[in-house]
Wavefront OBJ file of the C-alpha trace (Angstrom):
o trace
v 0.000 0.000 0.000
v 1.277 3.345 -0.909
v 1.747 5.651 1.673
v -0.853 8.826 1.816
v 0.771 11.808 3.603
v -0.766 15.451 4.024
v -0.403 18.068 1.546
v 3.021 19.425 2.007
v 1.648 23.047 1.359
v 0.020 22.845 4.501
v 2.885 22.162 6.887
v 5.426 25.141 7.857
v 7.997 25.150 10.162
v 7.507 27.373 13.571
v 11.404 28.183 14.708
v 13.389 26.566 15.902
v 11.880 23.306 16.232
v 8.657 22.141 15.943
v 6.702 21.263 12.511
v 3.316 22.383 12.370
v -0.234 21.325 9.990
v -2.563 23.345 9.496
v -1.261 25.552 12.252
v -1.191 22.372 15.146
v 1.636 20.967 16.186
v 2.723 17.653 14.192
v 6.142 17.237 15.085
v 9.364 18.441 17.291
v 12.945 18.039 16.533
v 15.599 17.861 19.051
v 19.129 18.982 18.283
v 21.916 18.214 20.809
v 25.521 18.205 20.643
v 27.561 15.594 22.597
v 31.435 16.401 22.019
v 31.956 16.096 18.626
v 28.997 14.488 17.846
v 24.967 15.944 17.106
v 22.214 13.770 18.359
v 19.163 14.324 16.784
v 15.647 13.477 18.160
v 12.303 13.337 16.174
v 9.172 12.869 17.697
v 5.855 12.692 15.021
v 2.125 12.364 16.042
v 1.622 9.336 13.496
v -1.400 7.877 15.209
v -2.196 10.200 18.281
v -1.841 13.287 19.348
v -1.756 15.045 23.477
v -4.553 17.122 23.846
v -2.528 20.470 25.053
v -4.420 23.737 26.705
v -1.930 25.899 25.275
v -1.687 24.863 21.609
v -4.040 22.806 18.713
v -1.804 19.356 18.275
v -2.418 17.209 15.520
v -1.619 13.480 14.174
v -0.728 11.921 10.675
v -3.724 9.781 11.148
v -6.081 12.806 12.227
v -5.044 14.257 9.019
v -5.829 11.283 6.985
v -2.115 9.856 6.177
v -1.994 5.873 5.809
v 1.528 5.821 6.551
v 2.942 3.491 9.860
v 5.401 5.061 12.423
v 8.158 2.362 10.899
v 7.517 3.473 7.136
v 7.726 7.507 8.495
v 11.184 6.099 10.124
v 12.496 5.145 6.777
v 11.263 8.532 5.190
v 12.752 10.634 7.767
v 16.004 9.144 7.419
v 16.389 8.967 3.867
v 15.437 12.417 3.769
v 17.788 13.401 6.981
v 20.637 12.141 4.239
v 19.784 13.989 1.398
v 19.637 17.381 3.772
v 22.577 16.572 5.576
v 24.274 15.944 2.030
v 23.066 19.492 0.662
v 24.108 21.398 4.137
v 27.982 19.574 3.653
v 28.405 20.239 0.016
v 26.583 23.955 -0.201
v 26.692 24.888 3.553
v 23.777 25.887 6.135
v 22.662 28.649 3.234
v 20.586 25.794 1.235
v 19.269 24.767 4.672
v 18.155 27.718 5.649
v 16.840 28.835 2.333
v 14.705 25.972 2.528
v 13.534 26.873 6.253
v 12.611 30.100 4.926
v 10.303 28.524 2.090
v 8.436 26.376 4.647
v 8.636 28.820 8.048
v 5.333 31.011 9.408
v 5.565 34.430 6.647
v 7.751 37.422 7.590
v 5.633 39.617 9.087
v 4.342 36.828 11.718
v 3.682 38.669 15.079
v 5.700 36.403 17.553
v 6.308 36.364 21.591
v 9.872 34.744 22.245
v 10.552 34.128 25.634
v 14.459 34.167 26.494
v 16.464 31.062 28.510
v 16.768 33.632 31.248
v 12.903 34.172 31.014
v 12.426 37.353 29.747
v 10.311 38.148 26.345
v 10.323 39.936 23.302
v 6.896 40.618 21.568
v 7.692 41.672 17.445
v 7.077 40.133 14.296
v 9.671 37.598 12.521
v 11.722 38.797 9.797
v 13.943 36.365 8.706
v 16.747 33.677 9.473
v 19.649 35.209 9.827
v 22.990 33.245 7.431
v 23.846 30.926 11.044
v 20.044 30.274 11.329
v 19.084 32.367 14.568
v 15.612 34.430 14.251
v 15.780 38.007 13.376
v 12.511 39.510 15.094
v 11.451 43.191 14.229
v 9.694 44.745 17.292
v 7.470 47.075 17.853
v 10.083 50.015 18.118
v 11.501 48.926 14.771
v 14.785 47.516 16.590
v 15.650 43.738 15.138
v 16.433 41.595 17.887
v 18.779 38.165 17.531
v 17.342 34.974 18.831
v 19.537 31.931 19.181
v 17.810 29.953 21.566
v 14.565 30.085 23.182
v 10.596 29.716 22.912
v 8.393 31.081 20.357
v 4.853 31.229 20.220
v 2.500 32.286 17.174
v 0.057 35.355 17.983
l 1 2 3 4 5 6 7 8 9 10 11 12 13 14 15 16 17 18 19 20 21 22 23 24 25 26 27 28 29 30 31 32 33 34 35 36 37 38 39 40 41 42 43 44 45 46 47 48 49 50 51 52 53 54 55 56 57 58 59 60 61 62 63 64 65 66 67 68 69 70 71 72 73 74 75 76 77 78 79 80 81 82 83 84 85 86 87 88 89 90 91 92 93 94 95 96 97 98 99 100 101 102 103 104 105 106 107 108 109 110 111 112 113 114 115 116 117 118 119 120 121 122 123 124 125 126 127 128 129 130 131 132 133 134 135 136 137 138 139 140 141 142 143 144 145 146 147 148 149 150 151 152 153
């Protein structure tokens, strides 16, 4: 049986981690270096999804894909390859061109809030070339995020 996903069109990327459909919450991806090394952690809603206060969450299957968690495994990887092919023989630019292309549209009002807690309320811009999000705030000042929480507003 051929495998039935959602419309790619629908999904975009909400920075720096999570994949969203249809604006829910469909996926996270977890980035972590250990010495030399980068582990990398997916976690996909294939046939369920949490029910979360704070945010619409979604599942393959709630969508209407007829794919299985160990046929997504296979697709993932294959397609981790590919993208980790591009990034080491044109650099992070063709990576985060392609964010860009799937990422909420500039403009997006945004609230980050900061490792140290505090929060920025603006709308996102852009990617900057090392892949940290430029937000534009309400003063007109950009602001540099490297690491934090965003939510859509």
């Amino acid at each position: 049986m051929r495998a039935v996903l959602p419309d790619a069109g629908a999904l975009r990327i909400k920075w720096p981690n999570d994949l969203l459909l249809d604006g829910a919450k469909l996926s996270g991806i977890l980035l972590e270096r250990v010495e030399e090394w980068v582990v990398i952690g997916f976690g996909v809603n294939v046939t369920n999804h949490p029910d979360v206060a704070e945010r619409a969450t979604t599942s393959l299957r709630a969508a209407g894909a007829t794919i299985d968690a160990a046929a997504l495994q296979g697709e993932l990887a294959a397609t981790l390859a590919r993208w980790h092919g591009r990034w080491r023989e044109e650099g992070l630019g063709a990576v985060t061109q392609r964010w860009r292309e799937r990422a909420h549209p500039p403009g997006t009002e945004l609230r980050a809030r900061l490792p140290d807690g505090s929060e920025w309320h603006g709308r996102f811009e852009t990617l900057d070339h090392g892949g940290a999000l430029v937000l534009r705030l309400a003063d007109g000042t950009q602001r540099v995020m490297h690491a934090g929480d965003i939510f859509l507003l």
